[in-house]
N, C-alpha and C positions, 0 to 999 in steps of 0.2 A: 066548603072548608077543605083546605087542603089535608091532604091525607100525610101518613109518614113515609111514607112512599116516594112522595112528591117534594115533601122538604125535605130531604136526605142530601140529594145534589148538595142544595145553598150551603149547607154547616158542613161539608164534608170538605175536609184541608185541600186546597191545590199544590200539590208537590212540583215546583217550578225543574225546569229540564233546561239546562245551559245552551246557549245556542251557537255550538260549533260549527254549523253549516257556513255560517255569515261570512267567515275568513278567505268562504271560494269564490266571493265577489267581489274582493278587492282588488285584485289584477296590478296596478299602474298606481292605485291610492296609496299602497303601503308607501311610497315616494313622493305623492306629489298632492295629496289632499289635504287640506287645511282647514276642512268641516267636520271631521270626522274622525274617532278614535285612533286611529291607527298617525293622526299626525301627533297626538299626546305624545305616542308610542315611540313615532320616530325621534321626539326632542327630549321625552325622556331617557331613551337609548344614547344620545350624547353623554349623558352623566354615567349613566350603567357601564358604560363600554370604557367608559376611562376608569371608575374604581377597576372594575374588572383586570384593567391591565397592571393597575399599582397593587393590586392584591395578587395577582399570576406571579409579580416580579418578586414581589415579597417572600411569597413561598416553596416557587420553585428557581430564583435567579433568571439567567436567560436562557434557560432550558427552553428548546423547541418542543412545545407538548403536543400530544396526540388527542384530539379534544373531541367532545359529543355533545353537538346544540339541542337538546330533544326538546322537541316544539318551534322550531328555528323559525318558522314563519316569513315573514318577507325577506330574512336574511341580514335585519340591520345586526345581529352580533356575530353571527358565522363568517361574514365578508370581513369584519373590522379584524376576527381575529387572525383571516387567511393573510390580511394585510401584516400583519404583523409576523407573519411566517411560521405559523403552528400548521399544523395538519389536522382539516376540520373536515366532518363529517355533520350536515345538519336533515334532523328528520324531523319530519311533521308532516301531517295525517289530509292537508290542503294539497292535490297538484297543484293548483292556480297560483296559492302561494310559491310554491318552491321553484316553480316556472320564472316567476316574480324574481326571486332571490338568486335565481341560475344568471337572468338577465344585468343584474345590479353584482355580480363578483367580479370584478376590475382583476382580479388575480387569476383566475378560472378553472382554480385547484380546489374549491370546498367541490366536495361528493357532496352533493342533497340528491336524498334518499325516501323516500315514500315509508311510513313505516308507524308502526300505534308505538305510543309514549308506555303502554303496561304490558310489553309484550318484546321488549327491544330485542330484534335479529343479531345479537352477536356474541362473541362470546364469554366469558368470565374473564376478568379485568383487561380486558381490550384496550381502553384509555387510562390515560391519564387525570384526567377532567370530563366531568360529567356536567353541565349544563341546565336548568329547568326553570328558563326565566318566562315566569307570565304564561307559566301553565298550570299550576298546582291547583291554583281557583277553576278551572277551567274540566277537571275532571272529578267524577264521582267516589275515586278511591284514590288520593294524593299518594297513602301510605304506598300502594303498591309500586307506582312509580321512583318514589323514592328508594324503596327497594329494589327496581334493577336497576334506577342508576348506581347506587353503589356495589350492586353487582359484578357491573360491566369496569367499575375505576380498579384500576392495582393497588395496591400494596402501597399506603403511601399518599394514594389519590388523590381527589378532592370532589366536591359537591357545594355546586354556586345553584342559587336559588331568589327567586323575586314574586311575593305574591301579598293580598290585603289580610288586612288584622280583621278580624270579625266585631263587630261593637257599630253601635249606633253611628258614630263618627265617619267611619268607612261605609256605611253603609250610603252615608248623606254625601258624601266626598265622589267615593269611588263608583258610584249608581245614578243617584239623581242627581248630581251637579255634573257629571259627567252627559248626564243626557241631555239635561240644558247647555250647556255648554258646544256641546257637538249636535246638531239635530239631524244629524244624518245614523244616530247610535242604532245598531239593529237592535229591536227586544230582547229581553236575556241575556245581553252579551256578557255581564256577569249576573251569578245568582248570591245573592248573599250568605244563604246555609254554607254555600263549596267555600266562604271565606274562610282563613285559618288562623287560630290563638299564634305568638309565635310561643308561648310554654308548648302549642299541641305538637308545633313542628318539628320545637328543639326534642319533644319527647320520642316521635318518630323516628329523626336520624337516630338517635343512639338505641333504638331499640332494635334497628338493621345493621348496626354496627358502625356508624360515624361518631364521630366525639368533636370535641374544641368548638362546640356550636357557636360561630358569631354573629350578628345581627346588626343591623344599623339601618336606618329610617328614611326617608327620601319623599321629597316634598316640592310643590311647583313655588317659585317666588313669586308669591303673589302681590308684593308691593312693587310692582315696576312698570315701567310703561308699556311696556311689552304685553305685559299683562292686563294693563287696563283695555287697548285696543283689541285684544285679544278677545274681552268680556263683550265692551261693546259691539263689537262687528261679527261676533259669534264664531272668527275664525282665528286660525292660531297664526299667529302671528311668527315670523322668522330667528327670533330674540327669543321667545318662550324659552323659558328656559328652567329647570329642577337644580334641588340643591339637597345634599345631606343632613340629617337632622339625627339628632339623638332617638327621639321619639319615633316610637312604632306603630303608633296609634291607626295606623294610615296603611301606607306601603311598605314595604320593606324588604332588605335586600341582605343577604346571606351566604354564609359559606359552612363548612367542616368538612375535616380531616376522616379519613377510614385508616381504622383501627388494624394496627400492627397485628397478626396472628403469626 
């Protein structure tokens, strides 16, 4: 007979650990792999990097802003926006990556910077725009993060954001069809507790001082040939391609303002 002792292990909860190592194995894939998460990434960043611009344009005109990628990773949004002639600074916690994203800036003005996302090196409203795409899932304390990015923004600022809805949905979507879909996915690479409500997010910003919380949904098209071949051959295909959606069920991509004092 087993003892209690011994059956303790089996019923005692596994509290899963995200797995941020994996990002220092990509090297050359953030660019050019089409089995694996990181090409989602890059065809979903075609869509992200274009809101991103129509919403920069919107609320600050053609101001050249002074920006912060925190979590920049391969560099697909830090480059897009050096192209565009802002002054970017992207950190993230990967050399391999940031190596990656030094090689792939066609402008050769982002500073990428070695640096932890809850501890940012700089100092009280530094930027303009503050950053945090496709990291918030990825840390154990989202709020603190959020908290120095709007630290580090002025007077004014702003705070762009992209991460999953927590619910069964996302969980099937953004986990397991993601790891069928790509079979090269490392374990862990999300965990579904670090997902976020967007009420918990919108509650966050304003309780650091952001307001005008806005939100909107984003989603792969999945009826298109692009897509079928894509399922089929298990790889992404060149067309894949995401689109905006009302619904937040999923993904979702965000912005606010920091509060006039």
């Amino acid at each position: 007979m087993l003892t209690k002792t011994m059956r303790a292990p089996f019923f005692k909860r596994q509290v899963l650990e995200v797995n941020n190592d994996c990002y220092e194995e990509y090297g050359e894939k953030w660019y050019e792999a089409d089995d694996d998460p990181e090409a989602i990434l890059r065809s979903e960043s075609k869509l992200k990097n274009e809101w991103v611009r129509k919403t920069l344009e919107e609320k600050f005109g053609d101001k050249k802003l002074k920006i912060l990628d925190i979590g920049c990773g391969g560099g697909f949004l830090s480059n897009y926006l050096s192209e565009l002639g802002h002054q970017v600074i992207g950190l993230d916690l990967s050399p391999s990556s940031l190596e990656t994203a030094r090689a792939y800036d066609s402008t050769k003005n982002v500073n990428y910077m070695l640096g932890n996302a809850t501890n940012l090196p700089f100092n009280d409203e530094e930027f303009d725009v503050a950053f945090a795409m496709d990291v918030l899932e990825h840390v154990e304390n989202p709020s603190v993060v959020i908290k120095e990015a709007t630290r580090v923004i002025g007077k004014n600022g702003a705070f762009f954001f992209h991460t999953f809805n927590r619910n069964p949905l996302s969980y099937i979507v953004a986990i397991k069809l993601l790891e069928w879909f790509c079979p090269n996915t490392p374990k862990n690479m999300h965990i579904y507790r670090l997902f976020i409500r967007p009420d918990e997010l919108a509650d966050t910003c304003k309780s650091v001082g952001l307001k005008n919380v806005e939100m909107t949904g984003i989603r792969p098209r999945l009826f298109t040939m692009a897509c079928l071949i894509s399922i089929v051959k298990r790889k992404l295909h060149e067309k894949f391609s995401f689109s905006l959606t009302p619904s937040l069920l999923v993904g979702y991509l965000g912005h606010a303002s920091k509060l006039n004092e």
